[in-house]
C-alpha positions as CSV (number, residue, x, y, z in Angstrom):
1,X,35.4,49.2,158.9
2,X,34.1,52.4,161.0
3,X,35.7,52.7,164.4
4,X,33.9,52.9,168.1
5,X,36.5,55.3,169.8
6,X,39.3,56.8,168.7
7,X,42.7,56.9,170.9
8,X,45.2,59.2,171.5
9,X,48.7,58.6,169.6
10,X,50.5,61.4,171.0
11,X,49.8,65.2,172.7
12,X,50.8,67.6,170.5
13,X,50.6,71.0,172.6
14,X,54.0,71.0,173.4
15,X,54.9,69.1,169.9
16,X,57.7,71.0,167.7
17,X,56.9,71.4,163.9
18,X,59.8,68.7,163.4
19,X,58.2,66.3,166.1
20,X,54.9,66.6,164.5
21,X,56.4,65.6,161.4
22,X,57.8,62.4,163.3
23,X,54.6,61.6,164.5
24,X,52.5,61.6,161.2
25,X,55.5,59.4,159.9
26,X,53.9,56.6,162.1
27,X,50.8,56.2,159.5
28,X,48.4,57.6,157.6
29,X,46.5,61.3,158.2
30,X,43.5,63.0,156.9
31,X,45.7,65.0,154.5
32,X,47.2,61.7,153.2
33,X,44.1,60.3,152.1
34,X,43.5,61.9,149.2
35,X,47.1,61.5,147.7
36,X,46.6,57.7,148.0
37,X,43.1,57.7,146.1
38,X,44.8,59.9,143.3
39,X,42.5,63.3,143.9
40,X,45.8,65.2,145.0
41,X,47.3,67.6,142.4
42,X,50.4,68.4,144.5
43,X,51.8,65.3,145.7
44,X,51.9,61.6,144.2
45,X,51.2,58.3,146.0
46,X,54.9,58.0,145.3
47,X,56.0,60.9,146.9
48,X,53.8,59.9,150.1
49,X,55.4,56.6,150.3
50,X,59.1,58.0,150.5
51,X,57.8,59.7,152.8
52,X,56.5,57.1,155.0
53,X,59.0,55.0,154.7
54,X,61.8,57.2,155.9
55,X,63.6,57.7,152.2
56,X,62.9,61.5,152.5
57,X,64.2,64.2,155.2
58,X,61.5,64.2,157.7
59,X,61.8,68.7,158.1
60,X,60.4,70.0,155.4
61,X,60.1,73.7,154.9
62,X,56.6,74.9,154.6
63,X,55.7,77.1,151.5
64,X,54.1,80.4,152.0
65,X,50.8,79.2,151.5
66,X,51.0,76.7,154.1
67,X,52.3,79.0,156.6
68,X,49.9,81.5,156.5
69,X,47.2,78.9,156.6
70,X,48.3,77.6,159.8
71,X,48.9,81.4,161.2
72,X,45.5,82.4,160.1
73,X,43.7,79.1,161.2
74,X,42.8,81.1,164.3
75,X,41.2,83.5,162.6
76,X,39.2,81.4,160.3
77,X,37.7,79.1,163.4
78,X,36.8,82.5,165.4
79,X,35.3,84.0,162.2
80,X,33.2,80.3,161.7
81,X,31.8,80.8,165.2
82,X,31.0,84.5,164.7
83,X,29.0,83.4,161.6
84,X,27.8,80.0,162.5
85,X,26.4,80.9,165.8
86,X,28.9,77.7,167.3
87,X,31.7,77.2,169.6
88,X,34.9,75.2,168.5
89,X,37.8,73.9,170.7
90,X,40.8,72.4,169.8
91,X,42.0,68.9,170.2
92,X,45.4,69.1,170.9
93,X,46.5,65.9,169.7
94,X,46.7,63.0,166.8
95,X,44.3,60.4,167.2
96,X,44.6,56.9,166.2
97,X,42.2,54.5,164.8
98,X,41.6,52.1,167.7
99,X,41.7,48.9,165.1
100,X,44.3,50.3,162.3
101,X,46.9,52.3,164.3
102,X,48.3,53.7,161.6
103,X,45.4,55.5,160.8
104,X,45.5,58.9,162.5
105,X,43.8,62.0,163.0
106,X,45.1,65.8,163.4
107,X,41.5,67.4,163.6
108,X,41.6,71.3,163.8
109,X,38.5,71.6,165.4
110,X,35.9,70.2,167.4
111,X,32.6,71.7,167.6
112,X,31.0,72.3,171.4
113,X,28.1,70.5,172.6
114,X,27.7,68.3,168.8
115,X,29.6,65.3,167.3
116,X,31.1,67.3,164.9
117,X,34.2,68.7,163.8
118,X,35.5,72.4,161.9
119,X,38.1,71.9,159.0
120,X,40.0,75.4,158.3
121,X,41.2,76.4,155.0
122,X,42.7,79.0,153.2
123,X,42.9,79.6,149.6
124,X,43.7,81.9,146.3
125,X,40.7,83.5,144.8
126,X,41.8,81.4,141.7
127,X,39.9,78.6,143.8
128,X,36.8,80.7,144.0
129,X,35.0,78.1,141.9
130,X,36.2,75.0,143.4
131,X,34.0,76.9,146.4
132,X,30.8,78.1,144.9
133,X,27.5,77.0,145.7
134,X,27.5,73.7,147.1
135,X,30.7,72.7,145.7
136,X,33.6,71.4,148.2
137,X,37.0,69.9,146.6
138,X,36.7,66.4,146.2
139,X,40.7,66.4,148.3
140,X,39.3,67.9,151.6
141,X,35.7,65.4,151.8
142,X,37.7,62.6,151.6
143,X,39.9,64.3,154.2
144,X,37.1,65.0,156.5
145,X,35.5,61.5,155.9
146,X,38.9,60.3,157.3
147,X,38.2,62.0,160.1
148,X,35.0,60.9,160.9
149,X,35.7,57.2,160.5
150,X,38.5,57.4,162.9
151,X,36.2,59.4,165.5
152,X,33.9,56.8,165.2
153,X,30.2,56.5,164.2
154,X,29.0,59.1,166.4
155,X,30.7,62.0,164.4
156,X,27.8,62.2,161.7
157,X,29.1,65.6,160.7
158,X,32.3,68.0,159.1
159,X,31.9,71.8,158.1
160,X,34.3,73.4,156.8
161,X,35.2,77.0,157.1
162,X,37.1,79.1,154.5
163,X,39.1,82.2,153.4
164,X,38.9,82.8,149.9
165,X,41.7,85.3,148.5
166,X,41.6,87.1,151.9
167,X,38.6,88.7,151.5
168,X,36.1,86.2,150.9
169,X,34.9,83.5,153.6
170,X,32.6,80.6,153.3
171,X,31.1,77.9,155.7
172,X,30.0,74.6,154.5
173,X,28.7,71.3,156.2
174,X,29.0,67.7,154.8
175,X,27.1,64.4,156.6
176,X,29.3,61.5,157.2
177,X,29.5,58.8,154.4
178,X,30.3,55.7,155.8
179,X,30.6,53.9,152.4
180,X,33.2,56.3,151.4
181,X,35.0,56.1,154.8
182,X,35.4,52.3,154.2
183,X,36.6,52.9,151.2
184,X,38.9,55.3,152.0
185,X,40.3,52.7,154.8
186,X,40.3,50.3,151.7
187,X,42.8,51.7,150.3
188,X,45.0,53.2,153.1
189,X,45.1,50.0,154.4
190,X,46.7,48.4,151.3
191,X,48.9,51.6,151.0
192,X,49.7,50.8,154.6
193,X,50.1,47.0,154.1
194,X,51.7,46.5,150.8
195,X,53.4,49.4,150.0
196,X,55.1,50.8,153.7
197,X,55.4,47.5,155.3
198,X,55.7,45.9,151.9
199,X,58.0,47.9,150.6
200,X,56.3,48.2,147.3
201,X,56.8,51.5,145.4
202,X,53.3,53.0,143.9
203,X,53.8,53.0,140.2
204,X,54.3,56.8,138.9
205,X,51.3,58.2,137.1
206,X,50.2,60.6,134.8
207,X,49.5,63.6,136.5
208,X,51.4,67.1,137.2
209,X,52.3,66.2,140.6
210,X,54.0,63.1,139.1
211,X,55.9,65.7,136.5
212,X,56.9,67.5,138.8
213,X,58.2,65.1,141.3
214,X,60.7,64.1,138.4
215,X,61.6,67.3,137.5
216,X,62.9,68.6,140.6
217,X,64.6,64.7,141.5
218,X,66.1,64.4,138.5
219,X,67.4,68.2,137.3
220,X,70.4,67.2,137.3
221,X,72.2,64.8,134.2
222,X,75.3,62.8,133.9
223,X,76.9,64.3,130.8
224,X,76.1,61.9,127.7
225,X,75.8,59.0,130.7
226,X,73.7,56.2,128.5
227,X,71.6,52.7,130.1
228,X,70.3,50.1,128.5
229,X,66.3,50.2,129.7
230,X,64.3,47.3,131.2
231,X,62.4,45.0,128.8
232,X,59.2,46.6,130.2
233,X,60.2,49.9,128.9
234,X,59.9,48.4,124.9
235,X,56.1,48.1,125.2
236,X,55.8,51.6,127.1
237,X,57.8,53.1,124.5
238,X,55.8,51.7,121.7
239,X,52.5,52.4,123.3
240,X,53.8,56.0,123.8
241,X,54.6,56.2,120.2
242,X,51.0,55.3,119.2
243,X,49.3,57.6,122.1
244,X,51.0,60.5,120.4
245,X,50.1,59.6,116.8
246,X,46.8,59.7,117.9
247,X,47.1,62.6,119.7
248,X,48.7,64.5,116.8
249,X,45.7,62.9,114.5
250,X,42.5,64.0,116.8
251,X,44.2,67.7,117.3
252,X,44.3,67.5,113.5
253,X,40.5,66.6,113.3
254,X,39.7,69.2,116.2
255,X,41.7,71.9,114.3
256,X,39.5,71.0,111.3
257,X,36.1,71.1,112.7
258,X,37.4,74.4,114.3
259,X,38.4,76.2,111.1
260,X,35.2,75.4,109.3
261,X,33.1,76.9,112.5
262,X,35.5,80.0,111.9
263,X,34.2,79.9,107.9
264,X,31.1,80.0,109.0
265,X,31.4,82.7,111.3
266,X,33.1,85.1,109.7
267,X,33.4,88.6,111.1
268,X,31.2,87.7,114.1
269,X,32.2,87.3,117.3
270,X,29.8,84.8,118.9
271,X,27.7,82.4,117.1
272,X,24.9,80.7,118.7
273,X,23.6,76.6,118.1
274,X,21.3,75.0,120.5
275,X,22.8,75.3,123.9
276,X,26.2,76.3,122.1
277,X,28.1,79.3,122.1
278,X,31.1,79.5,119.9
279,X,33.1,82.6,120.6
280,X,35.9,84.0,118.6
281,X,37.4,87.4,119.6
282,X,40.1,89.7,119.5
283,X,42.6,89.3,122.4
284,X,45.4,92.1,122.3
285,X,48.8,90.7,123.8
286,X,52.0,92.6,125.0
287,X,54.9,91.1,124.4
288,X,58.3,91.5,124.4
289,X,60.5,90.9,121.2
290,X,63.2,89.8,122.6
291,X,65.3,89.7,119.1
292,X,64.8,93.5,118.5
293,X,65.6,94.3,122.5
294,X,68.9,92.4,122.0
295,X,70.2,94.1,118.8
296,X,69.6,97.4,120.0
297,X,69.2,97.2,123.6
298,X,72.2,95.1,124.5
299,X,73.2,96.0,127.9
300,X,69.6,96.1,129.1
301,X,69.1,92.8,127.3
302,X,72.4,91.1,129.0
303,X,70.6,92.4,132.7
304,X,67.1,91.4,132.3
305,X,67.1,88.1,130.7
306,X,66.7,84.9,132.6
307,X,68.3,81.7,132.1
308,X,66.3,78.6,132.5
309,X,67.2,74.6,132.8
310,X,64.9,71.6,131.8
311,X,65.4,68.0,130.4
312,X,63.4,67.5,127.0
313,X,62.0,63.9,126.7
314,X,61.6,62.6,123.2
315,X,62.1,59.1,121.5
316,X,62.9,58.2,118.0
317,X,63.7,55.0,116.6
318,X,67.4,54.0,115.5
319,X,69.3,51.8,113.9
């Protein structure tokens, strides 16, 4: 499923941030990729299909983190070649697949005189891990690996350069894996296929991205507004019912097997089995009592405090 050359879509050194937008609507990037496979933690597959299909406005406002990482891209690719001994150019325009149109490319760097090409990045030092050693996030291989199956089989190589927390930077190099780039196709394709052209919605999953795509749709309620649910809802609702039994049950046996360890440990702070370490220390936390700030810091208590709006979930059975 690997490609021979891939073709220009569309220039993009004259592109607006809006147009760009436009253009990526068309099919399928690099950053896309790993939404579809489920390794994204910010977006969900159904979040990328209202997207693609047009359900969404198409100008989005970036957040800060985005924002600086395009400003600083510069910096980053200038700083790779300082430290990698390489030249980088940029390519200033998304590339198409020459077989599967929709699947594009917005590469931020090609590398001078090799078939390969630089991915910039920057991140919090809270991702100082997801960096260390040989490590690379699983999100950005599979975006690179996009990459290199739409350039075609002569790109055998991605690096990757990276700002860590402002201070820190990092450059990395992966081969191409053409058994994951087929994959990847795989499954953009069927994306593509079934659920764009389709119109198919991807079913909502379990993870935080998922949460928090319902949260901010749905913040809003109709006061006391009831529905009668679907008939596929009785078997979800039952199989959540036993899901958090046994939930409740193994936190019950953890808590257990936990307490006992604590017997045993006593007034020690670290007890050693094997290739165990159980640790259990003092931790000192600041907190404010809200209660005793209200009844005799009123005014103080009336300016500082913050109001906050959710929607708690929770079924019981009734009669």
């Amino acid at each position: 499923m690997t490609s021979k050359r891939a073709e220009v879509l569309a220039k993009t050194s004259e592109m607006s941030r809006d147009e760009w937008l436009i253009e990526r609507r068309k099919g399928i990037g690099g950053s896309d990729a790993s939404i579809i496979l489920g390794l994204n933690k910010w977006k969900t597959p159904f979040e990328l299909w209202l997207d693609k299909t047009g359900q969404v406005p198409v100008s989005e406002s970036q957040s800060e983190a985005a924002y600086f990482g395009t400003l600083l891209e510069d910096i980053v690719a200038k700083e790779f070649e300082i430290r990698s001994g390489k030249k980088v150019r940029r390519k200033k325009a998304i590339l198409k697949h020459p077989k599967h149109d929709f699947i594009l490319a917005n590469v931020d760097r090609m590398i001078v005189g090799e078939k390969a090409i630089l991915e910039c990045k920057t991140t919090s030092a809270y991702n100082l891990k997801e960096w260390e050693d040989e490590e690379i996030p699983e999100s950005y291989i599979v975006q690179v690996q996009h990459y290199l199956g739409v350039l075609g089989p002569e790109y055998q190589k991605a690096y990757f350069a990276v700002l860590i927390g402002g201070n820190k930077f990092v450059w990395k190099e992966i081969e191409r894996d053409d058994e994951l780039i087929d994959m990847i196709f795989e499954a953009e394709i069927e994306f593509w296929n079934d659920k764009v052209l389709g119109g198919q919605a991807p079913a909502l999953d379990g993870s935080s991205a998922a949460e928090e795509y319902l949260k901010k749709r749905y913040a809003e309620t109709e006061n006391n507004k009831a529905i009668d649910l679907t008939g596929a809802n009785r078997e979800r609702i039952q199989q959540y019912l036993l899901l958090k039994e046994q939930i409740s049950e193994l936190q019950s046996q953890a808590k257990e097997l936990e307490n006992q360890i604590k017997h045993e440990m006593k007034d020690a702070e670290y007890g050693f089995i094997g290739n165990y370490q159980a640790c259990w220390k003092p931790v000192v936390s600041n907190r404010v009592d809200t209660k005793k700030l209200k009844e005799q810091f009123p005014d103080i208590y009336e300016k500082v405090k913050k109001e906050t709006h959710f929607r708690r979930f929770g079924i019981k059975e009734v009669s």
